[in-house]
Structures are given as C-alpha cells and as structure tokens.
C-alpha positions as CSV (number, residue, x, y, z in Angstrom):
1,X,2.1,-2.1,-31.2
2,X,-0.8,-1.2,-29.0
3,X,-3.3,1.5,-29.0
4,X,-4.3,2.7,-25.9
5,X,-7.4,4.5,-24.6
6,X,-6.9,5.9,-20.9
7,X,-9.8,8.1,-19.7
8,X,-8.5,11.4,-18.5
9,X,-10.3,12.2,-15.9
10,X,-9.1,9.5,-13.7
11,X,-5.7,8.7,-16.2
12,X,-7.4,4.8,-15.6
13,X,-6.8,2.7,-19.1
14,X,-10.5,2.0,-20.8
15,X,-9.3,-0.3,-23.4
16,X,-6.3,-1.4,-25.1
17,X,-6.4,-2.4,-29.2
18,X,-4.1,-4.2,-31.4
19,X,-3.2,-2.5,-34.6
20,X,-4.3,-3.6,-37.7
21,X,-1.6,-5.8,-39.1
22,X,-0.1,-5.4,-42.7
23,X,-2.3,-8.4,-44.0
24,X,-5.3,-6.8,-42.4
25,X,-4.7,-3.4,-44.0
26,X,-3.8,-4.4,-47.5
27,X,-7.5,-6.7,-47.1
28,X,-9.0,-3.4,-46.0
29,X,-7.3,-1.1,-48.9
30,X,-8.8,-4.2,-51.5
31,X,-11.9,-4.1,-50.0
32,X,-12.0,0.0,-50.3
33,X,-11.4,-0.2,-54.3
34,X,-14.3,-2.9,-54.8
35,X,-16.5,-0.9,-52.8
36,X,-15.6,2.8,-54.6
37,X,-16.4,1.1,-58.0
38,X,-20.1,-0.1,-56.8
39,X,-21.1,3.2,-54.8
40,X,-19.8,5.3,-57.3
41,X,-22.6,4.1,-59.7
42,X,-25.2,5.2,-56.6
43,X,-27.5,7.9,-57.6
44,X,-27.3,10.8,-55.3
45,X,-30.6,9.9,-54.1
46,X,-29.6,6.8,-53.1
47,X,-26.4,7.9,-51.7
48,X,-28.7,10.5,-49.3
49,X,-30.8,8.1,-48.4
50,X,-27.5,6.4,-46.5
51,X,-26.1,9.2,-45.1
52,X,-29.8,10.1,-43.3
53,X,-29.9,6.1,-41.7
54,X,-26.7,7.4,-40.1
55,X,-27.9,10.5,-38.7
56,X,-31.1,8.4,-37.3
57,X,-28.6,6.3,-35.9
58,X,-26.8,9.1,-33.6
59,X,-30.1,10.7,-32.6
60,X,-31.2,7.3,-31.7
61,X,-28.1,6.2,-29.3
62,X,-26.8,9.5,-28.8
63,X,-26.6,9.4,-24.7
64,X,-24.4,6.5,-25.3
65,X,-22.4,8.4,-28.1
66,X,-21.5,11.0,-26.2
67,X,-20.4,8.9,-23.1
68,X,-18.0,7.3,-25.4
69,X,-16.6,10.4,-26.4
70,X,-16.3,12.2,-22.7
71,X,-14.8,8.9,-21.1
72,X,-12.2,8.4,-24.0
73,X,-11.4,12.8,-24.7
74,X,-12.7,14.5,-21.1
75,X,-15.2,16.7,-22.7
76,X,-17.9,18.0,-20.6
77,X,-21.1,15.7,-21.5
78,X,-23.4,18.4,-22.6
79,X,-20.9,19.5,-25.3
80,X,-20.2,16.1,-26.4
81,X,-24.2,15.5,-26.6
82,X,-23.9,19.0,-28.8
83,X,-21.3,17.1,-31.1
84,X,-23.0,14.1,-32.0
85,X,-26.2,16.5,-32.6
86,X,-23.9,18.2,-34.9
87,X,-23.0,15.6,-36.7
88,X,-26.8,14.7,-37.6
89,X,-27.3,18.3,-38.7
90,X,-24.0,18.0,-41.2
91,X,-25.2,14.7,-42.8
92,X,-28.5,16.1,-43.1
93,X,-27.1,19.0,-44.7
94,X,-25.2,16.9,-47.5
95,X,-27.7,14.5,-47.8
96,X,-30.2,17.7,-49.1
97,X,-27.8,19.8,-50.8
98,X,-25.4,17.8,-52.3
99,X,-26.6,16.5,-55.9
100,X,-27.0,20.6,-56.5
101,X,-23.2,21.1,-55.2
102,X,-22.1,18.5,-57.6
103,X,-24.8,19.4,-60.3
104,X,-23.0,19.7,-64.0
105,X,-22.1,23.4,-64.9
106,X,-22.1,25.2,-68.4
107,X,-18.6,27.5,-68.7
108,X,-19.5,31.1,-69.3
109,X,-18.1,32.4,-72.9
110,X,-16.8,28.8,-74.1
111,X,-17.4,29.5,-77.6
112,X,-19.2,27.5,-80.2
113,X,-19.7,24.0,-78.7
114,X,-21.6,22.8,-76.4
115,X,-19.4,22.2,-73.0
116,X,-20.0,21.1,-69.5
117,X,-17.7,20.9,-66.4
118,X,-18.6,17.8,-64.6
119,X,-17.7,16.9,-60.5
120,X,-16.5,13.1,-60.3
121,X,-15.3,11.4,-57.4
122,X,-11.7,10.5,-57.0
123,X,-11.5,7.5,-55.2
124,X,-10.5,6.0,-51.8
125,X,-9.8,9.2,-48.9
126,X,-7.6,8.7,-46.2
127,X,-8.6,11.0,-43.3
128,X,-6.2,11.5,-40.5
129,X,-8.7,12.9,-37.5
130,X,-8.0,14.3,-34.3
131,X,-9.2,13.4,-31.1
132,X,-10.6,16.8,-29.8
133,X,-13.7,16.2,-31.7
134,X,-13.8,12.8,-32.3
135,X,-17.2,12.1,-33.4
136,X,-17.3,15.7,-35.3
137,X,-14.3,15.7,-37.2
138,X,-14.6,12.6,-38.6
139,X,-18.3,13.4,-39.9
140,X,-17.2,16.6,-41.0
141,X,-15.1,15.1,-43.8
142,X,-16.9,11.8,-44.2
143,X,-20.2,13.1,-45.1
144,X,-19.1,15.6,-48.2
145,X,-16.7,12.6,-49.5
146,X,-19.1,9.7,-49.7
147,X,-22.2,11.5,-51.0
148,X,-19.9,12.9,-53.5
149,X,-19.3,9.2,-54.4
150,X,-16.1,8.9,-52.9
151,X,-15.0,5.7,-50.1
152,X,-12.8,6.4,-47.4
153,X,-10.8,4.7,-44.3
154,X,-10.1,6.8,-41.2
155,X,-6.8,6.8,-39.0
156,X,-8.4,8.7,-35.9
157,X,-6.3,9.6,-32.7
158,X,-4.7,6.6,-30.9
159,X,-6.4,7.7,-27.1
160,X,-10.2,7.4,-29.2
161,X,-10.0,4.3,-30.8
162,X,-13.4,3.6,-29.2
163,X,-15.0,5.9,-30.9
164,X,-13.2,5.5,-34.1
165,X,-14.6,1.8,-33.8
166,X,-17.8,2.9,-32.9
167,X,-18.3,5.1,-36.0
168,X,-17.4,2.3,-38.6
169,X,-19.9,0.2,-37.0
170,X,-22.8,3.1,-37.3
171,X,-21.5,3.2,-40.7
172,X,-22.0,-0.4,-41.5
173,X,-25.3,-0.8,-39.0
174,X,-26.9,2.4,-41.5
175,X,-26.6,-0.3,-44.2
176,X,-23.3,1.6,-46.1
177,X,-21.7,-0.8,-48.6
178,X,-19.0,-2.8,-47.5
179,X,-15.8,-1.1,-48.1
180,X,-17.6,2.3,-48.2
181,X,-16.0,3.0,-44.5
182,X,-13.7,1.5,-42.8
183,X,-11.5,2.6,-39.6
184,X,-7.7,1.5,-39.5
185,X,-6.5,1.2,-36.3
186,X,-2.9,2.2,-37.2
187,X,-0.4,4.5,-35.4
188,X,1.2,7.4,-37.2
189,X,4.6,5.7,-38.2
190,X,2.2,3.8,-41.0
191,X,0.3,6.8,-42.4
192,X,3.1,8.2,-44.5
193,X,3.7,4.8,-46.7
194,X,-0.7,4.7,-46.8
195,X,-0.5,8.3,-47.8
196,X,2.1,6.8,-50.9
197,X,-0.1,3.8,-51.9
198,X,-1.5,4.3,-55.2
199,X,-5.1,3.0,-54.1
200,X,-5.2,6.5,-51.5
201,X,-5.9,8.9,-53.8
202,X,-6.5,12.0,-51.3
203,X,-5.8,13.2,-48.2
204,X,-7.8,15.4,-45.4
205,X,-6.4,15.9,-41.9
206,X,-7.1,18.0,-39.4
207,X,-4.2,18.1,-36.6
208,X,-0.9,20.8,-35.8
209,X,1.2,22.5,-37.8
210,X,3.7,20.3,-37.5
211,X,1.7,17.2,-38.4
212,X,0.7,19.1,-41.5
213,X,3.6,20.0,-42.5
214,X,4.7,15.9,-42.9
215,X,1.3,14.8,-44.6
216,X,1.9,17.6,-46.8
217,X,5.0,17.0,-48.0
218,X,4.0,13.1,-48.2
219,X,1.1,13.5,-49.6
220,X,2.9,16.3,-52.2
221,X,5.5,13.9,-53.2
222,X,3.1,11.5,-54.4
223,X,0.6,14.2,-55.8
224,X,-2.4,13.3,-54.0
225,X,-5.5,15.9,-53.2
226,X,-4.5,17.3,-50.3
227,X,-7.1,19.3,-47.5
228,X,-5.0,20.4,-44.6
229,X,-6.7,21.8,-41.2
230,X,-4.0,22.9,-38.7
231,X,-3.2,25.0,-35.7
232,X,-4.5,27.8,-35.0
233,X,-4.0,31.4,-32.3
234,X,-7.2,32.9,-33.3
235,X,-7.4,36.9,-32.3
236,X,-9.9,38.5,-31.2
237,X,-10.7,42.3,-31.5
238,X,-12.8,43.8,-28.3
239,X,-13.2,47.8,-29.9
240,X,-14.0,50.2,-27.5
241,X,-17.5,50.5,-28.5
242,X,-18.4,46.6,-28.1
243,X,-21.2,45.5,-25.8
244,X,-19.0,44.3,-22.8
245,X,-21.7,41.9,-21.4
246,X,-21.7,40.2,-24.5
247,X,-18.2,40.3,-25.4
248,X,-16.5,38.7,-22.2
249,X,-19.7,36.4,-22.1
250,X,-18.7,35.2,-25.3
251,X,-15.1,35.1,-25.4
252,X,-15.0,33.3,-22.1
253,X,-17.2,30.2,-23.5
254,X,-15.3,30.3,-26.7
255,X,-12.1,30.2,-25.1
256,X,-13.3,27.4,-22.5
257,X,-15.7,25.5,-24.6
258,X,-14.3,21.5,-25.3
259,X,-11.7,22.2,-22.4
260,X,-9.8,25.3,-24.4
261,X,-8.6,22.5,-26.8
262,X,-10.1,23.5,-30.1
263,X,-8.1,25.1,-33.1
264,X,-10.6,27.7,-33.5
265,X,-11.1,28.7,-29.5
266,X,-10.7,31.8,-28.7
267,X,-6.6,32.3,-28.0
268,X,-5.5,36.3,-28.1
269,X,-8.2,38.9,-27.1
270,X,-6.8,42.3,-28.0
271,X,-8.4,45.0,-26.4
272,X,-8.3,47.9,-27.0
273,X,-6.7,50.4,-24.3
274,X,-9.6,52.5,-23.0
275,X,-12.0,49.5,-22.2
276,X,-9.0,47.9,-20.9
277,X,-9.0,47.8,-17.6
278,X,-12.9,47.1,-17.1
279,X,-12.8,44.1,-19.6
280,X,-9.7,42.4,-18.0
281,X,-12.0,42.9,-14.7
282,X,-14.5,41.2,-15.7
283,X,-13.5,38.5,-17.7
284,X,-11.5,37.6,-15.1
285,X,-14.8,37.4,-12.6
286,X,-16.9,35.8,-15.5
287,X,-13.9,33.0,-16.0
288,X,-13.5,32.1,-11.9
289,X,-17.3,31.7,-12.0
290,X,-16.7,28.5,-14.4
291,X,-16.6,25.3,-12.7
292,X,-13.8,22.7,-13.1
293,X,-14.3,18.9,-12.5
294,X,-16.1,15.6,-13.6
295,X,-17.0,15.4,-17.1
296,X,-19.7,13.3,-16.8
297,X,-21.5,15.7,-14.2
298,X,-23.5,18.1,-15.7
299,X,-22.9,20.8,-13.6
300,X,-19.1,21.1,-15.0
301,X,-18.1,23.4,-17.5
302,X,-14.3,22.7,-17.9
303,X,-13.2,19.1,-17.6
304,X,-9.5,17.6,-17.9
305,X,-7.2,18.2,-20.9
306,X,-6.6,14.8,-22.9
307,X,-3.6,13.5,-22.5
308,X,-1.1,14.2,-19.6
309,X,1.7,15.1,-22.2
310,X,-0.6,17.7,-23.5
311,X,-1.2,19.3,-19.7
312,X,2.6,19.4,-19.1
313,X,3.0,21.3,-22.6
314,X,0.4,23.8,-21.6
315,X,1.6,24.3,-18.4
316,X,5.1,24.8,-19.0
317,X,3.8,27.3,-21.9
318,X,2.5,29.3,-19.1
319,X,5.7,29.0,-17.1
320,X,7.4,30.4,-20.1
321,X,5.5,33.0,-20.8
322,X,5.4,34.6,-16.9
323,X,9.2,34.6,-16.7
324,X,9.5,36.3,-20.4
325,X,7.1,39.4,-18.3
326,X,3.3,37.9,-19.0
327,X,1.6,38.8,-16.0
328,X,-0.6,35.4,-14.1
329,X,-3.9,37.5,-13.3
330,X,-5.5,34.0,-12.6
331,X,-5.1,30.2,-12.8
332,X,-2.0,28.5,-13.7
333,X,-1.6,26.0,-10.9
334,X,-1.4,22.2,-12.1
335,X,-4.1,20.7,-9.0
336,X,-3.4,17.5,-7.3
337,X,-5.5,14.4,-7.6
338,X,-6.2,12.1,-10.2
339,X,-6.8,13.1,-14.3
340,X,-5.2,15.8,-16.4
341,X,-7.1,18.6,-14.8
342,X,-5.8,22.5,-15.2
343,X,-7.8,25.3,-14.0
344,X,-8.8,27.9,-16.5
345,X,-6.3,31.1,-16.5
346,X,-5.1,34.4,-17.8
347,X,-2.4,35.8,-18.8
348,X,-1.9,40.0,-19.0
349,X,0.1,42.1,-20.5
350,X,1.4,39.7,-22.7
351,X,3.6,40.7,-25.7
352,X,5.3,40.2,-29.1
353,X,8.1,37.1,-28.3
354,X,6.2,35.7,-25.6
355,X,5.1,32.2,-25.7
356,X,1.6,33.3,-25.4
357,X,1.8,36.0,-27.9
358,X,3.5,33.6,-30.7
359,X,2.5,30.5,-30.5
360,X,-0.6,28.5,-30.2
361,X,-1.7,27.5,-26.6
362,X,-4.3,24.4,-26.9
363,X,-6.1,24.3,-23.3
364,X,-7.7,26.7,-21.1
365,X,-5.6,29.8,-21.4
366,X,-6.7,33.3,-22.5
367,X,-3.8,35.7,-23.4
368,X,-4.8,39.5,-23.2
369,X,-3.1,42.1,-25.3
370,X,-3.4,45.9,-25.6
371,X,-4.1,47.2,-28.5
372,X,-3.7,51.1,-29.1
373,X,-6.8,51.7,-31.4
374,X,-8.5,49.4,-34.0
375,X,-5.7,49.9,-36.6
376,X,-3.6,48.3,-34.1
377,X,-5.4,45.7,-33.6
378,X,-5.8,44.6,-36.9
379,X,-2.3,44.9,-36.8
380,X,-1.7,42.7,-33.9
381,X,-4.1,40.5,-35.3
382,X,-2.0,39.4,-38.1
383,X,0.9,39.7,-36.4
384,X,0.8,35.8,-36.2
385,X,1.9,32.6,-38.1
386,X,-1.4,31.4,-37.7
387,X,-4.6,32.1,-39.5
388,X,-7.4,30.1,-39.3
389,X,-10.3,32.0,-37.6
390,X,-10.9,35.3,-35.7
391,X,-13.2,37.4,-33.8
392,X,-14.4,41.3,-33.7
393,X,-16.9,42.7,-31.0
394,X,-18.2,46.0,-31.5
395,X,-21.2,47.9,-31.9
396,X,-20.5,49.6,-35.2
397,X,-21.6,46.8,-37.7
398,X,-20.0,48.2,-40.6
399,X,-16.9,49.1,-39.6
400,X,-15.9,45.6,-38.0
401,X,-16.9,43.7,-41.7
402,X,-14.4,46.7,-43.4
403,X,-12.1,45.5,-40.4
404,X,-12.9,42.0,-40.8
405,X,-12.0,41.8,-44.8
406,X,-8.3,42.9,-43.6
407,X,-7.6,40.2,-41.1
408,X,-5.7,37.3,-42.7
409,X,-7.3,34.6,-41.0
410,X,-10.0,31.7,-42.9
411,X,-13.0,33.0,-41.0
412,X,-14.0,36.3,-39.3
413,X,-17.1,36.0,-37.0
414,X,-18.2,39.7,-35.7
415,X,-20.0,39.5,-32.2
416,X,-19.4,36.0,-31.4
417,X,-17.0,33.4,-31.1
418,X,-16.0,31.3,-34.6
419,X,-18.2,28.0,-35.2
420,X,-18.3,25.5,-38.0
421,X,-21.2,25.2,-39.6
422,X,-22.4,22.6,-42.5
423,X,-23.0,25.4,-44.7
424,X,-19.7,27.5,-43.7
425,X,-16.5,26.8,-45.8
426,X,-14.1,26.2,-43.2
427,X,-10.5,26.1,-43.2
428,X,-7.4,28.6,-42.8
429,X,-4.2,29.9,-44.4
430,X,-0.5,30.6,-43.7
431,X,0.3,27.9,-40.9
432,X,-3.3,27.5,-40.4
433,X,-3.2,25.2,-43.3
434,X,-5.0,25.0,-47.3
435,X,-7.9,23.5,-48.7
436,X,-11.4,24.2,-46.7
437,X,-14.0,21.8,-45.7
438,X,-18.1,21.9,-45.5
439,X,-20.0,24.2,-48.0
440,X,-20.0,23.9,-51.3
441,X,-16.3,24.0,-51.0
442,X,-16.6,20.4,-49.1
443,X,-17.8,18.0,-51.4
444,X,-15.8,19.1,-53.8
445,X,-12.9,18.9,-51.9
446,X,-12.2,15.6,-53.7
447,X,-13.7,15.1,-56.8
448,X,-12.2,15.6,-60.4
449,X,-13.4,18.7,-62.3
450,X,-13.7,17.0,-65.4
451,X,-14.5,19.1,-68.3
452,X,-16.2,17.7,-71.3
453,X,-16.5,19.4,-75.0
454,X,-19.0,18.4,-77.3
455,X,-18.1,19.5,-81.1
C-alpha cells in the first residue's frame, strides 16, 4: 500500500511513498534495540549535546522546513516558520533541564537505610503523530524521550510523510546514533500488532478520541506505558468584566490559528449574557477581517483544511447544527475552486444536543453560548466530554484562578488563548485523554522509577 501526500491547497499529489515492508520494519525494530543499549550508556551531557545539533539544524534550514510543512498540511507559512522555531526552543529546553528532571531523589521518611528513587529509561517508543503539527508534535515527544535515554520510531500521518522523512534525516544529519530515530512509513492497520511487539515498550500518540481509544486498549492489553493526547472542545469563559478588545482579539486568533485544526483552539466561547450582544458584534467584525487563501502568501491568515474528508466532516457539522436551531451569523459556505478551503464562521445561540455544543469541531468554527452568570459558565464549561484545555477573560485576576481550579479541563489559561510550552505539562482528562507531555512531567513520561534500598 501507498502513502500519499497531496497538497491541499491545490488537492495536486506532491509525492507518493511505498510502505515499509515487513522485512524492512523488523530490520528497523533490530536496529532500535542495538541502538537503545549504546545511547542508554550516553551521559546526559552528551545526550544534550545531540539534541542542540538538531535544533541548529532547524534554525539553519528553517525556510525550507516550514515550506515542507505548509505544502504537505496548508498551514499559513508564518505559523509553520513559528513551529519549527518552536521546536528549537523545546530541544533547547530538555537539552538544559533534563539531567536535573531525571536527577536521583532521596524518599522523605524512608526509615533507617539509605534509599534513592532512580529515573531509567524504558526502551524503544513508538509515537503515533498527527499531521496538524507535523514538525511540533513529533519534537514535542521526541526530545523528553531520547535525552531521558530512551530510542524511538515514529508512525506520523500518511498526507506528511515528507516531513516525517525529513525529520529522521535531521536526526541522523545532527550526528544521533543509528537506530536512535527512525521513521516507519506504515499505515494504521500495522500500528496495533507494533504496539504488541515486545521490543515497543511504550506508547505516546496524539490524535481523536476515537484513535485513542484503540491504542489504548492495544497498548493496555499488552501493558505498555501509555501517554494519550486526544480531542478536545476547549471552553472559554468571556465574564462580564473582561477587557473586550483583548478578549475577541484573542479568541479569534486562537480559534483560527493553524486553520481552526488544533485540539486546543479555541471551540465554545460562553459569554456571559450582559456583554452578549456587543461581543458577538464584534467578534464577528474582528473574524470577517481575517483573510482566507494561499498558504504560502504571507498576507493569508486562514489557509485550507487538510484533507478534503476532513472539510466535508466540518461542513456537514455545521449543516447539522443549523437545522438542530444554531443560528449561521457568518461563514459556512464550502467556496468553489481548487483546495480544501472553508471560510471561517460562527455559529449563535447554540445549545446543549447540538452538534456544536457536544462534540468537537476541528476547523474554523466558533460556537457561541450564553451563559447566565459565571457559575453558569463554569457549569457549561464542563458540561462536555472533553477536557483538555480552556480559557477565562476577565478583569478580576483572582476570581478567574478560584474559577479556573473548578473547570475540569488539563490546562486553564486566564486572559489568553491555551499554548504549549516546553516548560508546561500538557495533556487532558476524561475524553481528552491521560498521561501529559513537556515539563518535568515529560521526560519522565517513560522511564522506570526504580527504587533502590541500601541496608
């Protein structure tokens, strides 16, 4: 079977790769377990040393890094410039801090002997990567797991093949070990049987629900570390005493930024019903001021959505949701031509058992809700499957972190719109997903908390 990479934008094929074949994988898998034993013995030093070379390397090409990723994904080109940055800054970040992450620990009250808990790598990670944030994602998990001494092969997203190619070969230009990275160019029929091999001895993925819920019970079965980053319909409160310049600036980028199709976008802004009517107003004005069109041209702010498949499912979302009594107050017209473009919109008066009220819209569509006071949006807030991260504008510091400590979601941000950050812990619960990435939480992510008793 082929994998195909088709640029959305013109829906023209880019490239077209022939999967790794079984003799191919199992040399791969080999090569993985020779590798983890020799870069395992690295000192951290050593190990930082590595993951700065890569960094170098993005800075160094990363014009051409981020043309890769707009032709192959349709991001705008100044965001995907802003992701290969990113991914600098989080191998930098590990590179510094993690021998202290992973520095041995003395228990508290452990009695008599002399104890230490110790942070060991595991082994060979599998990451399953999405292709909203090709380069990112991808870095995001790599760069905690091998400078904590871990190896691991990546089954990225079939449409960016190019770029999963394209990051093995930073990998092995950085001078990595062989075997310390390797990309598979596998479809997702193989990954359950990969997840069951006994050399894979974790798992991180970042994908939907639904995806999640598979590797999970895979990767469950056969009792493997597990990180899961899913879905997510991240709520946003706007209080009635929020700066309203800032707020509708804000919410508007976050819920347009990488095309709408990021897990942690803005999705539900619940406003509440005195600023109502002046916020709908102007969001509404601020979001027909963004420009729609070529990627590549810097002067776009909202390119195509990724795949066609994924533009049908948004649209007929929207469809949904207007005849269940959401009201269309802009947008929501599929436009003619070539790519997978749809125009950024908004949906009103939208309500528990709508479409756009319960589930998770991936593209550029804002669903606003009314929310009686503060209580009920905290309420509304939770009222969702979902809980990854979240939002609260308002000028009363203090009472949006008390607010913010009751909202069931992995990451409150109060005044802006929710980011990773190297330093963050990020990740969600309920069908949001378990486990969380960067941080101190990262790098440990997979390694074995070995504790050790001297008598």
């Amino acid at each position: 079977m082929a994998l195909t990479s088709i640029n959305p934008a013109t829906g023209m094929t880019i490239a077209v790769y022939e999967e790794t074949t079984d003799h191919d994988l199992e040399e791969a898998l080999g090569k993985s377990q020779s590798a983890f034993r020799e870069w395992r013995q690295r000192s951290f030093p050593e190990r930082a040393d590595c993951l700065r070379r890569v960094a170098g390397l993005l800075h160094e090409d990363l014009a051409a890094h981020a043309r890769l990723i707009t032709t192959e994904m349709g991001k705008p080109i100044l965001q995907a410039r802003a992701e290969v940055e990113k991914c600098s800054s989080v191998l930098d970040y590990y590179a510094t801090h993690g021998e202290a992450f992973l520095a041995d620990e003395v228990p508290v009250g452990a009695g008599g002997g002399r104890a230490i808990v110790a942070y060991q790598p595991i082994g060979l990670v599998l990451a399953v990567m999405p292709w909203n944030y090709p380069f990112w994602q991808v870095f995001r998990a790599a760069a905690p797991a091998l400078m904590a001494g871990n190896v691991m092969v990546l089954k990225h997203a079939s449409n960016v093949t190019g770029c999963a190619l394209e990051i093995e070969r930073i990998f092995s230009a950085a001078g990595f070990p062989d075997g310390v990275f390797q990309t598979l160019r596998i479809g997702s029929s193989r990954v359950g049987p990969l997840i069951r091999d006994p050399r894979i001895r974790g798992v991180t993925l970042t994908g939907s629900t639904e995806v999640g819920r598979r590797i999970g019970e895979v990767a469950g079965r056969a009792l493997k570390t597990c990180v899961l980053e899913l879905g997510g319909s991240d709520p946003y409160l706007i209080l009635k005493d929020a700066d309203l310049d800032r707020a509708v600036a804000l919410t508007v980028q976050g819920r347009l930024n990488n095309n709408g199709q990021s897990c942690i976008a803005v999705k539900r802004l619940i406003v509440e019903a005195p600023i109502l009517p002046e916020f709908r107003k102007r969001y509404i004005e601020a979001t027909e001021g963004v420009r729609m069109g070529d990627p590549l041209d810097e002067s776009f702010s909202l390119g195509p959505l990724a795949r066609q498949d994924l533009r049908d499912e948004l649209h007929a979302q929207v469809i949904t949701s207007r005849k269940q009594g959401a009201r269309l107050l802009l947008g929501g017209t599929v436009p003619t031509g070539p790519g997978w473009y749809y125009p950024a919109t908004v949906l009103g008066d939208v309500r528990p058992g709508m479409v756009a009220y319960e589930e998770e819209l991936f593209g550029p569509v804002a669903s606003i809700i009314e929310a009686g006071d503060a209580e009920d949006g905290v309420r509304i807030a939770n009222d969702s499957r979902f809980g990854l991260g979240g939002g609260i504008f308002s000028e009363d510091r203090d009472k949006a972190v008390a607010l913010a400590r009751r909202i069931e979601t992995g990451a409150v941000f109060i005044n802006d719109f929710v980011k990773s950050h190297p330093a963050l812990p990020f990740g969600g619960v309920k069908d949001s997903g378990f486990g969380r990435e960067l941080g101190r939480p990262g790098i440990r992510a997979f390694t074995n908390m070995q504790t050790i008793s001297v008598s």
